[in-house]
C-alpha positions in Angstrom: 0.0 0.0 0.0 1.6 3.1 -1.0 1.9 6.2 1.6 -0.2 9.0 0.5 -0.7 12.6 2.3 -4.2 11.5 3.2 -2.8 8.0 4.5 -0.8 9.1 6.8 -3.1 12.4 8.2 -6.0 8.9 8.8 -2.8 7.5 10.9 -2.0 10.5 12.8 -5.5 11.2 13.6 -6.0 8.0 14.9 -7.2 7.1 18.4 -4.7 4.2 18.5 -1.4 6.0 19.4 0.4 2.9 17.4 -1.1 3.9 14.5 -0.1 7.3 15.3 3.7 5.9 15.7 3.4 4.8 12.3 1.9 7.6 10.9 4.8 9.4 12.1 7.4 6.9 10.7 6.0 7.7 7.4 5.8 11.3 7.7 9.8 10.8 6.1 7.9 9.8 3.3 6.0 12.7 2.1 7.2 16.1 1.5 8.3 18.4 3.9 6.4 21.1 4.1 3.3 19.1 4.6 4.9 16.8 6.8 5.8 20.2 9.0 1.8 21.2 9.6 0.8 17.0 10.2 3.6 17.2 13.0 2.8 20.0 15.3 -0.2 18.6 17.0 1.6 15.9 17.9 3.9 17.5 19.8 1.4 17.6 22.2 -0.2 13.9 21.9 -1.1 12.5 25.4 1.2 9.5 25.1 4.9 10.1 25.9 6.1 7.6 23.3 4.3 9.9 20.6 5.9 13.3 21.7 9.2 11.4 21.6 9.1 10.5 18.5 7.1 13.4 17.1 10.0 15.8 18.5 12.6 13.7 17.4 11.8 14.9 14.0 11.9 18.2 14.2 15.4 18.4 13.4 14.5 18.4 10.2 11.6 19.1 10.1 11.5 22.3 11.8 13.6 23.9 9.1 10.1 24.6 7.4 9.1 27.5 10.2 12.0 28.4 12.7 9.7 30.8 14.7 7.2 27.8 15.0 9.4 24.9 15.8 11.2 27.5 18.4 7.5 28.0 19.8 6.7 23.8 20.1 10.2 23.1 21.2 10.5 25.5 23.9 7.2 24.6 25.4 8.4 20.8 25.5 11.4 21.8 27.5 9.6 23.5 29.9 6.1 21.8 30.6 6.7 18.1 29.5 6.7 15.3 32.5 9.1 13.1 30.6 12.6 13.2 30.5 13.6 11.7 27.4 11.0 14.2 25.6 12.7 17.3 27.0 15.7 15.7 26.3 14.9 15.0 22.4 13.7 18.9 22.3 16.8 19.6 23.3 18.4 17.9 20.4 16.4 19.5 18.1 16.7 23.2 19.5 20.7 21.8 19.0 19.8 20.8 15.2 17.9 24.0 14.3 20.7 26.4 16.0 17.7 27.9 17.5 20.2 30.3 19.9 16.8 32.1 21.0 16.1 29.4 23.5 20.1 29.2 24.9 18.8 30.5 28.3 15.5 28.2 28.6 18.4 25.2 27.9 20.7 26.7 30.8 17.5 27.2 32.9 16.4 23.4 32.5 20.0 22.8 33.0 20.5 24.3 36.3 17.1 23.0 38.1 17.0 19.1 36.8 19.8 16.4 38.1 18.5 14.1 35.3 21.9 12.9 33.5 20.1 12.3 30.3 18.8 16.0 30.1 22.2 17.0 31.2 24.4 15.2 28.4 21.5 16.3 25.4 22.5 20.2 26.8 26.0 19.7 27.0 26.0 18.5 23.6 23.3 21.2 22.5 25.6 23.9 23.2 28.6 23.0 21.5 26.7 22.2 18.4 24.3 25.1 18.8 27.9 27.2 18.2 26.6 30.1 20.6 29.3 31.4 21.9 27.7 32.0 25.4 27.8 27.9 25.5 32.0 28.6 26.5 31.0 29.0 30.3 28.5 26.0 30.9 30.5 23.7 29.6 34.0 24.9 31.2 32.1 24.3 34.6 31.3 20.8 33.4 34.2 19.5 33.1 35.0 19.8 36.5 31.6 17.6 37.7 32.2 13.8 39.0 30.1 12.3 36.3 32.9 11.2 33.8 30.0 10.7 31.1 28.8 14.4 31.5 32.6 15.5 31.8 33.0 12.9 28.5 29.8 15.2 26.5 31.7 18.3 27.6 34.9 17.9 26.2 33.3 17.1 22.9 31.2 19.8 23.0 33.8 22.4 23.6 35.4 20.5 20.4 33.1 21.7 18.7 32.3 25.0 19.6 35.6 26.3 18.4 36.6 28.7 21.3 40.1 28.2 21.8 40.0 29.5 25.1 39.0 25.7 26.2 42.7 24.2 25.4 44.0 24.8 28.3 41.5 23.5 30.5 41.4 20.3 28.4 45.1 19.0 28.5 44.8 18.4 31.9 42.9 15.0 30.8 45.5 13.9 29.2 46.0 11.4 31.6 42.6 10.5 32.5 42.2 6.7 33.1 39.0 6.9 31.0 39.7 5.8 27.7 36.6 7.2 26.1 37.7 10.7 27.6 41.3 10.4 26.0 39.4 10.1 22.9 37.1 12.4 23.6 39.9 14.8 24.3 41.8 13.7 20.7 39.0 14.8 18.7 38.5 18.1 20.3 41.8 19.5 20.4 42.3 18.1 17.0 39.4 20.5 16.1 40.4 23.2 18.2 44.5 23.2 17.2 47.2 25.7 18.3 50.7 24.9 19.8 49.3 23.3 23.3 47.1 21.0 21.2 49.7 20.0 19.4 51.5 18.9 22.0 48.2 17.2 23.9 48.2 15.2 20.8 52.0 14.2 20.4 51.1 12.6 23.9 47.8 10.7 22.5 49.9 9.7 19.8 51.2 6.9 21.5 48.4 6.2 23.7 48.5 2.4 24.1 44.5 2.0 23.1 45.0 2.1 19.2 41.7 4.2 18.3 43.0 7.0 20.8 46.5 6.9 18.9 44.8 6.7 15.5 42.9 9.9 16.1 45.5 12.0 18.0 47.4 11.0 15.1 45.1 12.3 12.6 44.8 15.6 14.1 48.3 15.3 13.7 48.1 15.2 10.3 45.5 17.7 9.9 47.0 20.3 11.7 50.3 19.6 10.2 
């Protein structure tokens, strides 16, 4: 049976939220714009798994109406009751570098202890590129969660700001492996003479995909 605009819209106004799960699985199938206006009330479906995966999409999705998706996205991080949802909203304010919403993210940030909401902003702001992320994500680095310390390294990676080297070669060390690697990447992106020398170090890290990577920002910087 071939997915049609009027298929799906029957599966998304279902009253079986599985159908509604499938309706949005085949919302990838139609065209964008369309699929955009079938989304947004589903943003809002009673059923958790729904929102999840409605929000998940907005990624992309979103790209259709900025001020919109800014609008549906912001209200998920601040009134949904499930983590995962405000998590995912996260991700996609991340995806749409909707800036706009930087403070709601450092808001939710600040009053939730949930790890999974804390790694999907750490990562938010280092791909969001906004250079008010720098601050948030210094402080990170010094919590006792080696996975949130793990998101923050990669994030400052990738925001660019050079100002982060030095706060990062002091991991050097660190007897998490996924850190060291972690740490490769980042200063690979972030270069400069103290980098350098970071990686010259990593270079000859004994676990092989922390060497390979060190050495390729090596090469790149070379």
């Amino acid at each position: 049976m071939s997915v049609t605009l009027e298929s799906v819209g029957q599966l998304l106004n279902s009253e079986d939220y599985g159908d509604r799960l499938t309706g949005l699985n085949q919302l990838r199938q139609i065209d964008p714009a369309s699929a955009f206006q079938l989304i947004q009330p589903l943003i809002t479906d009673p059923h958790a798994r729904v929102r999840y995966a409605a929000v998940s999409q907005m990624d992309t999705l979103g790209q259709q109406d900025l001020k919109v998706s800014l609008e549906l996205l912001r209200d998920r991080i601040k009134t949904d009751k499930e983590v995962d949802v405000r998590a995912a909203a996260a991700d996609a304010i991340a995806g749409l570098k909707l800036t706009e919403a930087f403070d709601d993210l450092k808001e939710l940030y600040q009053e939730t202890d949930d790890w999974l909401i804390h790694t999907s902003i750490l990562a938010a702001l280092g791909e969001m590129g906004d250079p008010r992320g720098f601050e948030p994500l210094a402080e990170a680095l010094n919590s006792d969660n080696s996975l949130l310390q793990t998101v923050a390294i990669g994030a400052l990676g990738e925001l660019g700001d050079d100002r982060a080297v030095p706060l990062l070669i002091s991991f050097v060390s660190n007897e998490d492996w996924q850190i060291r690697y972690r740490l490769a990447q980042a200063l690979s992106r972030l270069g400069g003479s103290q980098a350098r020398m970071t990686l010259e170090r990593l270079a000859m890290d004994e676990v092989e995909i922390i060497a390979q990577a060190a050495k390729e920002g090596l090469n790149t910087s070379a």
